[in-house]
N, C-alpha and C positions, 0 to 999 in steps of 0.2 A: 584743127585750126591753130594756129601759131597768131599769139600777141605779146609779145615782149619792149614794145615802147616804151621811156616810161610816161609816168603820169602825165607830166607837164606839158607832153607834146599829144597828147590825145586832149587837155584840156585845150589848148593852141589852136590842135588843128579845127577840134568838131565844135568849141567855143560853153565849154559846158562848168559852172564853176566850182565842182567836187573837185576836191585832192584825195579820193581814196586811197587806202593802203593795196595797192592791185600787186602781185608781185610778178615779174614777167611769165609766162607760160609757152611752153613749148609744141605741147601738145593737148589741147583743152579738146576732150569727148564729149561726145550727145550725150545728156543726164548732168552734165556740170555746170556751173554755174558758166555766164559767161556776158561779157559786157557789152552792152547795148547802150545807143545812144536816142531817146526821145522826147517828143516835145511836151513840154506840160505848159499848158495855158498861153506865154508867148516866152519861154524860155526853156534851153537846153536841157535836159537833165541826163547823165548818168545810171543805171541801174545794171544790177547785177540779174538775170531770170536767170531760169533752169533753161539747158539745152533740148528743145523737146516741146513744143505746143500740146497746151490742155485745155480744149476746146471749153467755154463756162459752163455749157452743157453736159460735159464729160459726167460718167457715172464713178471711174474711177482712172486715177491720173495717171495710172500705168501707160494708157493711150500717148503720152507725150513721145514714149522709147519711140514710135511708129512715125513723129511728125517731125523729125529733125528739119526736114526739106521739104517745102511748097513749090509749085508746077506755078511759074509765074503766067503761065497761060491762060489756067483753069481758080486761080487761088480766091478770085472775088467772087467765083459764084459759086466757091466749093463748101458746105455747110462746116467742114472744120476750121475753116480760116476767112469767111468772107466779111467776118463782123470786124474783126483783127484787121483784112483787109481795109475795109472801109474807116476806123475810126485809130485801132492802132497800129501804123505804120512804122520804124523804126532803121537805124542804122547799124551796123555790128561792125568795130573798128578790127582791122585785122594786119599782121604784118606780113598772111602768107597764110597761104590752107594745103592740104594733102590732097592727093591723089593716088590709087595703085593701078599698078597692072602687072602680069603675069611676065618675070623673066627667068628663063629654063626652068619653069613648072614651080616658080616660088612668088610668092606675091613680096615687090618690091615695091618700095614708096616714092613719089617727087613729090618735094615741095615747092610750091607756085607761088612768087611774089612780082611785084613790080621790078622790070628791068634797074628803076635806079632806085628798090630797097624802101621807096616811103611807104607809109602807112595806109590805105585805104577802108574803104566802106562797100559792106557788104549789105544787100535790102533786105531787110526784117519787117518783122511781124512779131508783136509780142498779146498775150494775153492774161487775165486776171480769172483764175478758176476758187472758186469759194466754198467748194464742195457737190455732192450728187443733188442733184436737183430733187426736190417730190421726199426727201425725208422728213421726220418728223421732226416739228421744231422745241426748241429746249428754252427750256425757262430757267434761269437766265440762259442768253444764248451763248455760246462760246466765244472769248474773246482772242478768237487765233486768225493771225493774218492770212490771207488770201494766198496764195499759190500764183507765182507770176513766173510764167514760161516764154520763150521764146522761137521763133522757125528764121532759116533760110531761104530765100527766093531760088529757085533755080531759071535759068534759061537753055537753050540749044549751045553747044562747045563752039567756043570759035574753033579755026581752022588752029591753031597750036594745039589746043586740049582735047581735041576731035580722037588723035592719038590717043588718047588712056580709055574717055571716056565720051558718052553722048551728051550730056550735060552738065554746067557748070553753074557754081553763083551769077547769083547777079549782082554785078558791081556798077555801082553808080557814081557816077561824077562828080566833082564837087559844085560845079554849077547848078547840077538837080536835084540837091539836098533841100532846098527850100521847099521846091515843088511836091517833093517826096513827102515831107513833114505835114504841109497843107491840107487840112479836112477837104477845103474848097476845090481842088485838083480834081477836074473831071477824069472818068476812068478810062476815055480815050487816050487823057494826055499822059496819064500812067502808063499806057502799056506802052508809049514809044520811049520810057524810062529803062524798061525791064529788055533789056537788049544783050545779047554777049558783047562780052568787049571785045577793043579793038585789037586786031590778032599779033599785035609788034609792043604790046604794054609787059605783058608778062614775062618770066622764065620761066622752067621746070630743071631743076637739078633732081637728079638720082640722091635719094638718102639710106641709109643701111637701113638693118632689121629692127633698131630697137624702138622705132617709131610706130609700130605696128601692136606694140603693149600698151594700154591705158595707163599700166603704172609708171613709167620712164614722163616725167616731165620735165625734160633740162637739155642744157645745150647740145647730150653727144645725140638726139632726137635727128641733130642737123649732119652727123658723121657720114662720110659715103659709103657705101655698100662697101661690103669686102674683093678684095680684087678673086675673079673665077681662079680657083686651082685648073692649071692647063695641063694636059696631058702631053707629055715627050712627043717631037716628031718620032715617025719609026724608023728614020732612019739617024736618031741620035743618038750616040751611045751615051752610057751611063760610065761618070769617072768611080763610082761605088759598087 
């Protein structure tokens, strides 16, 4: 995922009133931090979780590498995510996410944002894991924070992203952010939330190889692939 806005306009748009030191990110991987927007009590808040759901019940929090992405289908009554479903609901601000597919036998990247470059929201799920459950307890107990992870919604590809792949985030409206954040939001009216989008919001540019490293987090992420070396017609001569 790609988020490089800066501060002031994720404060603007999702109305939340942290000025973190966030610094743009090109390429943010499953296991990294990554920001989220949700509600505490009747106000926005900002947080950073790990990329990767860890269910409370998890025995050990390796399990997150495996939950980047939720079946927004299946996610309320799936035991890793249905609690999170129900109670913590979330947004993931984003300027643009990856995609690959296979060009002449090399896996190549597109980055997917909105046609006119704003910011949007991704649906999340975020969780608080405190440790393995059933161990034995210490006296005094340890005083180390909680572990707070976070997942992506998936849905079916529109008809643009159908190309790469069968499924995409779910991106949500800015109309349906209220509804999204709501305990009270019956789960019917969630699921006509969790929809692919409309298939003329998006593009996909071709980006080169270096996006395909975790360690590359900066702008040449957004560089275009290199042009194919073409082979002489056979009937060109060579001036060497």
């Amino acid at each position: 995922m790609m988020l490089t806005s800066p501060v002031s306009a994720i404060e603007r748009i999702f109305g939340v009133p942290e000025r973190p030191n966030l610094k743009p990110r090109w390429n943010i991987a499953p296991t990294q931090e990554i920001p989220v927007i949700r509600k505490d009590k009747d106000r926005r808040r900002l947080a950073l979780p790990r990329w990767g759901l860890v269910p409370s019940w998890a025995e050990d929090p390796s399990i997150g590498a495996r939950m980047i992405n939720a079946r927004a289908e299946s996610a309320a009554e799936k035991p890793a995510f249905r609690e999170a479903f129900r109670l913590r609901r979330c947004l993931v601000p984003v300027d643009g996410f990856y995609e690959w597919a296979e060009v002449d036998g090399r896996k190549q990247g597109r980055i997917i944002r909105r046609r006119d470059r704003a910011l949007f929201a991704l649906a999340g799920l975020w969780e608080s894991w405190r440790g393995p459950k059933g161990g034995p307890e210490l006296d005094p107990p340890l005083e180390t924070p909680p572990l707070e992870t976070a997942t992506v919604l998936t849905t079916s590809a529109n008809a643009a992203l159908s190309v790469l792949h069968d499924r995409m985030p779910v991106i949500l409206d800015e109309g349906d952010w209220a509804a999204w954040f709501d305990p009270e939001t019956p789960l019917s009216d969630l699921a006509t939330l969790l929809r692919p989008a409309p298939d003329d919001l998006l593009d996909l540019t071709p980006v080169g190889p270096r996006v395909n490293s975790v360690r590359n987090d900066d702008p040449g992420c957004l560089d275009p692939p290199p042009e194919p070396v073409r082979k002489p017609a056979d009937d060109q001569f060579s001036l060497f």
